[in-house]
N, C-alpha and C positions, 0 to 999 in steps of 0.2 A: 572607609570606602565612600565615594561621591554617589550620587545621582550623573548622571551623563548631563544635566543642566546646569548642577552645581559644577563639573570641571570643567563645562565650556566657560564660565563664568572666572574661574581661580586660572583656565590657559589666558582669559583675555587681561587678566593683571600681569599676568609671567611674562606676556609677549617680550615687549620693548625690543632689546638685543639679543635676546636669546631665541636659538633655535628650537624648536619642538620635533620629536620625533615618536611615530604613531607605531604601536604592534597592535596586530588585532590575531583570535583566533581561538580553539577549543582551551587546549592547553589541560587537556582534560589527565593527564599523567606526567606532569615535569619531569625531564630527564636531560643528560649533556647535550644535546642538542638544543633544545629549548635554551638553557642556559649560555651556552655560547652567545646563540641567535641574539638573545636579548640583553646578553654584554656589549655585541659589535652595534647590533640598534642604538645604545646609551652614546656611543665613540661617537656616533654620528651628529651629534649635537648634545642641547645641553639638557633640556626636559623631554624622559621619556614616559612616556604615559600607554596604557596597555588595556585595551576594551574585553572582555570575555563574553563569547558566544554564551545567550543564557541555556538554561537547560532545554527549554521547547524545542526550540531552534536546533539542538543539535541532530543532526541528519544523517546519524550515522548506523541507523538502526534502534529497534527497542530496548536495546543489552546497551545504551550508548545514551548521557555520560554513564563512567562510572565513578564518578566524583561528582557532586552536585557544584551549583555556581558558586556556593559560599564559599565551598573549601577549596575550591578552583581559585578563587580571588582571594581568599585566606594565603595560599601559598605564594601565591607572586607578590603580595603587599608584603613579605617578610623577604624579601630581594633587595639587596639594597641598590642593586642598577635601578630600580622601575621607581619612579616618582610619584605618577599616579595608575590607580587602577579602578576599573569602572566594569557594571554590566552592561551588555548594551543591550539597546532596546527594540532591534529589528533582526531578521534574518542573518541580514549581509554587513558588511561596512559602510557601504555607502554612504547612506544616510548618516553614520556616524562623522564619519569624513568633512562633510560642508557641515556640520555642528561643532568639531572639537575645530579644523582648519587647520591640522599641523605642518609643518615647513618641509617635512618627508617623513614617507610613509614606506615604513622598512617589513618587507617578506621575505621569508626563504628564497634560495636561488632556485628550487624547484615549480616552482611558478612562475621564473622567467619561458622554460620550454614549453610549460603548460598551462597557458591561459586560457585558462575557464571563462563563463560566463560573466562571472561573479570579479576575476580580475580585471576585464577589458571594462566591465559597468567603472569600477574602483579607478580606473587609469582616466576614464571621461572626466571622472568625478574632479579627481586632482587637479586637470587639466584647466577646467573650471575654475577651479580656488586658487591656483600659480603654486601648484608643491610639486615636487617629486617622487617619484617611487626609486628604493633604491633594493635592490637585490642582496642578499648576505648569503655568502659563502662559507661553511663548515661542515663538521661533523655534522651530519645528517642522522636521522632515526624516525622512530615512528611510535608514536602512543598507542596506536593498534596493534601494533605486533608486541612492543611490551605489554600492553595487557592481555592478548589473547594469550602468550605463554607466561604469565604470571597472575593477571586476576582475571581470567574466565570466569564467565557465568555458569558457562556450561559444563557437563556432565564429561566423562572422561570417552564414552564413547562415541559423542558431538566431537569434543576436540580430535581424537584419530580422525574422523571423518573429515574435518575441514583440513588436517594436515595431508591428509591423502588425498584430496580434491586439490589443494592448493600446492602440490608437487605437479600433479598430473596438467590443472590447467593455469593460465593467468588470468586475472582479475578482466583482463580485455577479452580475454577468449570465451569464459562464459558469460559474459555482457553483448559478446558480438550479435548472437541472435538477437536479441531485446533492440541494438541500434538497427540492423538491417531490416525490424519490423516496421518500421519508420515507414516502407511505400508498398506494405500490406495494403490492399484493399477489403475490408473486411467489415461483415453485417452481423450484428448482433439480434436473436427473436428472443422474444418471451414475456412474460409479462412484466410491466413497470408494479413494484409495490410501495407505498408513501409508509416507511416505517416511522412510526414516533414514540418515543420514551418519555414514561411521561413518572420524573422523580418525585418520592412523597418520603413521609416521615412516620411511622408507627405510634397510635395513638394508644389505641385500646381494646379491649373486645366493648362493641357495642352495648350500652345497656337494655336494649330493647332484643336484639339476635344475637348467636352465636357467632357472630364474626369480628372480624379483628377490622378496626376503623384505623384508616389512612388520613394525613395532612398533608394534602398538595403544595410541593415547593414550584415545581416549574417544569418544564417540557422546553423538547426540540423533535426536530424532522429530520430524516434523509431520506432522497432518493436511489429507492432500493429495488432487489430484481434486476430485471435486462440494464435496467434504467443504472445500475450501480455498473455492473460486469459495461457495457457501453464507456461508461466515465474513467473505468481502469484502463477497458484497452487503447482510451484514446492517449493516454499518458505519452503511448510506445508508437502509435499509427496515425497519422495523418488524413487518411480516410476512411472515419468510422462512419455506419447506418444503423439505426436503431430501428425497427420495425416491434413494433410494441402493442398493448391493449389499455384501453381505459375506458372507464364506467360513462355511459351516456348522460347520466345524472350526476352534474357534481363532478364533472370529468378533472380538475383542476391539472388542466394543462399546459398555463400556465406559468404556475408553482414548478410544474416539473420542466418544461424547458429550461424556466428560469437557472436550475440545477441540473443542468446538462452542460460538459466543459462545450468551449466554444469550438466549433467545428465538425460536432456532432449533426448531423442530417438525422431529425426524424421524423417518423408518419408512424398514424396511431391508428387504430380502429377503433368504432365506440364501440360499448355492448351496451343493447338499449334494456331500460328497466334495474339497470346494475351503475354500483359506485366504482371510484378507481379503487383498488384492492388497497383500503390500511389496515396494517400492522399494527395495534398499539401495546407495546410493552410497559409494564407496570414495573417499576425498580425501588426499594427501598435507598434512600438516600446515604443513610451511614454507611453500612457496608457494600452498597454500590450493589447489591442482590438483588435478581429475579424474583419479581412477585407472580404476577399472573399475565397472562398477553388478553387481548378481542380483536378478533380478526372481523372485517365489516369488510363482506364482497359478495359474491356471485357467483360460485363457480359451475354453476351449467353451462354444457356445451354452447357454444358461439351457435347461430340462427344460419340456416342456409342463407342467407344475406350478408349477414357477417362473415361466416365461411368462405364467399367468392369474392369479398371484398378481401380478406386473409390472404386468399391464394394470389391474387392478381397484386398485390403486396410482393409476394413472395417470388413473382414470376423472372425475375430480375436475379434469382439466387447464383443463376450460374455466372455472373458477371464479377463475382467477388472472391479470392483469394483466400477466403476463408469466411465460414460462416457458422459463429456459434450460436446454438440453441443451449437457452438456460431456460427449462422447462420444471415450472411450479407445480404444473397439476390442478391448476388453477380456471381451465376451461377452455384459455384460448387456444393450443395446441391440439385439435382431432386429428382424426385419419387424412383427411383431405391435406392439411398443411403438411405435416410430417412425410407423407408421400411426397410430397412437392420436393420437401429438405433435402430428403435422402436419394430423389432420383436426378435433382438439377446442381448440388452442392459438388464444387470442384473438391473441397478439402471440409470437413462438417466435423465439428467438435460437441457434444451433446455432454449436458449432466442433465440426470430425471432429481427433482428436488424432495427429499422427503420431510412433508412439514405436519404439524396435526389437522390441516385440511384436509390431505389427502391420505394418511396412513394406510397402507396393504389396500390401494383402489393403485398405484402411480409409479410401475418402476421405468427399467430401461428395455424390456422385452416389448414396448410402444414402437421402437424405433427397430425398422428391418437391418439398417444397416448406419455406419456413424466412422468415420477415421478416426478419431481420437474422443476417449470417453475418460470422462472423470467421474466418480461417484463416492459418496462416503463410506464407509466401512458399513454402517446400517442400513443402507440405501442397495449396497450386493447383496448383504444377506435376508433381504427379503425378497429380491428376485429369487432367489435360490430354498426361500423359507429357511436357512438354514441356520442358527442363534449362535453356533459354536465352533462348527466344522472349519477345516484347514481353506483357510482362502485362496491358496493356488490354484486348483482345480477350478476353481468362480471363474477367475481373471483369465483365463486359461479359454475356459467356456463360451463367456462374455465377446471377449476377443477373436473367436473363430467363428461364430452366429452370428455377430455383427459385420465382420471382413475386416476387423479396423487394422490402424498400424500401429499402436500402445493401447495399453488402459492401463488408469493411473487410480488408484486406492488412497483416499487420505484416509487418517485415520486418527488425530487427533497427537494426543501427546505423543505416540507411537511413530509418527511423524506417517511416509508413506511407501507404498507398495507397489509394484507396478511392473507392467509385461509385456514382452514386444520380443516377435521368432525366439519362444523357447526359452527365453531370457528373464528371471524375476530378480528385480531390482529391488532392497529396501535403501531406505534413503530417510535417516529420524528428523525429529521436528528441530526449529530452532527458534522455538518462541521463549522468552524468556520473562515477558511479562503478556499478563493474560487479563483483561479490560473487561474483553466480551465476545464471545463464540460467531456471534452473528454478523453473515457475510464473510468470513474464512472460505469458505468453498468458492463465493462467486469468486474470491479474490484469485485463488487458485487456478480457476480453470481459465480466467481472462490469461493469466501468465502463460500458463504451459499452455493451452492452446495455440500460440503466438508463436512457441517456439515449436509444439511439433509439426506445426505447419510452413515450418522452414527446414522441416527434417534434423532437428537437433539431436543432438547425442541423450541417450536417455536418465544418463546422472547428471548433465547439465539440465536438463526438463526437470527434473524433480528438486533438484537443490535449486532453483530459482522460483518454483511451484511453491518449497516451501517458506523461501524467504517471503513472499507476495503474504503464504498463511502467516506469519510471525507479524507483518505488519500489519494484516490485518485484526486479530487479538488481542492486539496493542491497543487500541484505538474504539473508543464508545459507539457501534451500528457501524455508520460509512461516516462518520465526519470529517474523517481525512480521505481521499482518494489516493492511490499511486500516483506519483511522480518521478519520471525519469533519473531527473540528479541525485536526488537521496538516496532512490533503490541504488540508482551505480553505486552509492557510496556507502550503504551496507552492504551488500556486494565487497565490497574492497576493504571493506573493515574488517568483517568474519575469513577473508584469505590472506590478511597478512600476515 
């Protein structure tokens, strides 16, 4: 196997008279099709050379590859059509494309109807270099549907679920909500929190105290809170607002615009005498474990200053399409704002957050009324005090007190729960790799809020609710946000 430098280098001795002919692609499960494909590629000239999506890159979910790049390249280099094989080094082709230069550039015929993003960039590309693209026709198949019925990650009662989802809908039909959220107008409240992790290495217990001494290796940041939930829903909406808090001292604002996707409008409030709320999580490095967190904020009530500065923020609620409140408990949200939500908000999607700032002072009985409520399974049962009892009767209750039109229950590996006219929905998790817990919720209620303010079907809300939590779990804090392409594309990976 080359470097992608080394076979630009070995194509530009091969040129002379002979043709080159490029495949690019996962190739994540060889099967007849593949092999045809890249028999008729070889017909096509005389050197064929074959780039593979590395493993970051693949976008097809966290359950996804399930072959790592080695053994993905391991098995094509043992082809005797393929010449050379390479990883490549970006996303897309593109960029491969004006590096390698080959004389055609051979895809499936399924991407002649359906030109993606990524093929129309790849057709410039050529365009540019004087190659062609040539189309190949065959046996067709699919490396996600052979693996989903032959090496599933998942559990046997995950698989009936996505076979019964995947009868019932099509991969377009439960994506439709998520593309028609595209000309939502929609406002995001709550507080911004600057989460940082900061990894170390286990030394010792002190010689001086009973405590166990850390070696600092390194740290990173994200933009978390409203400030995360804002960055998801912009993935889907084109016009997001954030309406957010930050500390008068030390506001680092911005750091945090800086880390707001582009097209996000937002306006902050300060609170004076207070910092912007961090987070800092303390992880041990080998096992990638939880040590200790310090939270550095302020959570007293906002100033009758700050509070009519809040509302007249706020006075604009009814102009928007939807309006989620991601509420920490963290100070900015009183009586005054939350009035304002619940009486101006056309469509108001709420989660009360439970963190160890706020424990048993913060649920959802704050909020008189809310359309669509998400809440963690700890987060009900301490509105309810109740540690053990049957949660239909909560959701049940929640949902007639409030007026809403769902409440949606996560609930961790158990996936989630959820109620709307009389109707209780379970719907399990589909994570299959688990990073880190935090931000799972915001991630969720950016999703399903989306869709139930399009009035989505309620197992399409929660199996896209829980796709949103599986990416997010995957993933260290917020260092990834949603994006449209990829979610489509685990989306259509888990229902083929």
């Amino acid at each position: 196997m080359l470097s992608l430098t080394q076979l630009a280098q070995e194509l530009d001795e091969e040129r002379g008279n002979k043709t080159i002919v490029h495949c690019h692609g996962v190739f994540d499960l060889i099967h007849i099709g593949h092999i045809r494909y890249l028999q008729r590629a070889k017909n096509l000239g005389d050197i064929l050379v074959v780039t593979v999506t590395p493993d970051r890159f693949v976008n097809k979910g966290p359950h996804r590859p399930a072959f790592t790049e080695t053994i993905r390249v391991e098995v094509l280099a043992s082809m005797d059509c393929v010449d050379y094989v390479a990883i490549n080094q970006w996303p897309t082709a593109g960029e491969t494309l004006e590096l390698l230069r080959p004389n055609i550039y051979a895809k499936g015929a399924e991407y002649q109807s359906n030109r993606t993003p990524e093929v129309q960039h790849e057709e410039r590309v050529l365009d540019s270099i004087g190659a062609e693209m040539a189309y190949i026709e065959d046996v067709t198949s699919s490396s996600s549907s052979l693996l989903n019925a032959f090496f599933s990650p998942f559990t046997e009662e995950v698989e009936n679920y996505l076979k019964e989802l995947s009868q019932k809908y099509t991969a377009e039909e439960v994506l439709r909500p998520l593309r028609n959220a595209e000309s939502l107008k929609v406002l995001v409240v709550g507080e911004t929190i600057i989460d940082e992790y900061y990894y170390c290495s286990s030394l010792n217990r002190s010689s001086k105290a009973p405590v166990v001494a850390m070696q600092y290796n390194s740290h990173e940041r994200f933009a978390g809170g409203a400030a995360a939930v804002a960055n998801h829903v912009a993935a889907f909406c084109k016009n997001v607002t954030l309406v957010s808090m930050l500390g008068a001292m030390n506001s680092e604002e911005d750091w945090v615009r800086s880390h707001l996707k582009d097209g996000i409008n937002a306006s902050f409030i300060y609170k004076e005498d207070s910092p912007s709320i961090t987070k800092r999580r303390y992880r041990e490095s080998y096992f990638n474990a939880p040590v200790f967190e310090v939270y550095t904020m302020n959570d007293a009530p906002l100033s009758e200053p700050e509070n009519k500065g809040l509302y007249c923020l706020l006075s604009t609620a009814s102009q928007y399409d939807l309006v989620i409140a991601i509420d920490f408990g963290h100070g900015m949200l009183g009586d005054l704002a939350i009035r304002s939500l619940c009486d101006q908000s056309k469509f108001l999607a709420v989660n009360t957050q439970t963190n160890a700032g706020n424990m048993g002072y913060h649920t959802i009985s704050k909020y008189p009324r809310a359309n669509f409520i998400t809440l963690a399974e700890g987060e009900l049962r301490l509105e309810f005090r109740n540690r053990s009892g049957d949660l239909h009767p909560m959701l049940e209750s929640v949902f007639e007190r409030l007026r809403a039109s769902s409440v949606f229950v996560t609930r961790g590996t158990s996936g989630c729960l959820s109620y709307c006219d009389e109707v209780f929905l379970k719907a399990p998790a589909l994570a299959v790799k688990i990073a880190d817990r935090v931000g799972a919720g915001d991630t969720f209620l950016a999703v399903s809020s989306l869709c139930a303010a399009l009035n989505t079907p309620m197992d399409i809300t929660a199996f896209l609710g829980n796709v949103a939590g599986a990416e997010a779990v995957a993933t260290v804090g917020h260092r990834r946000t949603l994006e449209m392409l990829p979610f489509a594309r685990h989306v259509e990976s888990l229902l083929k």
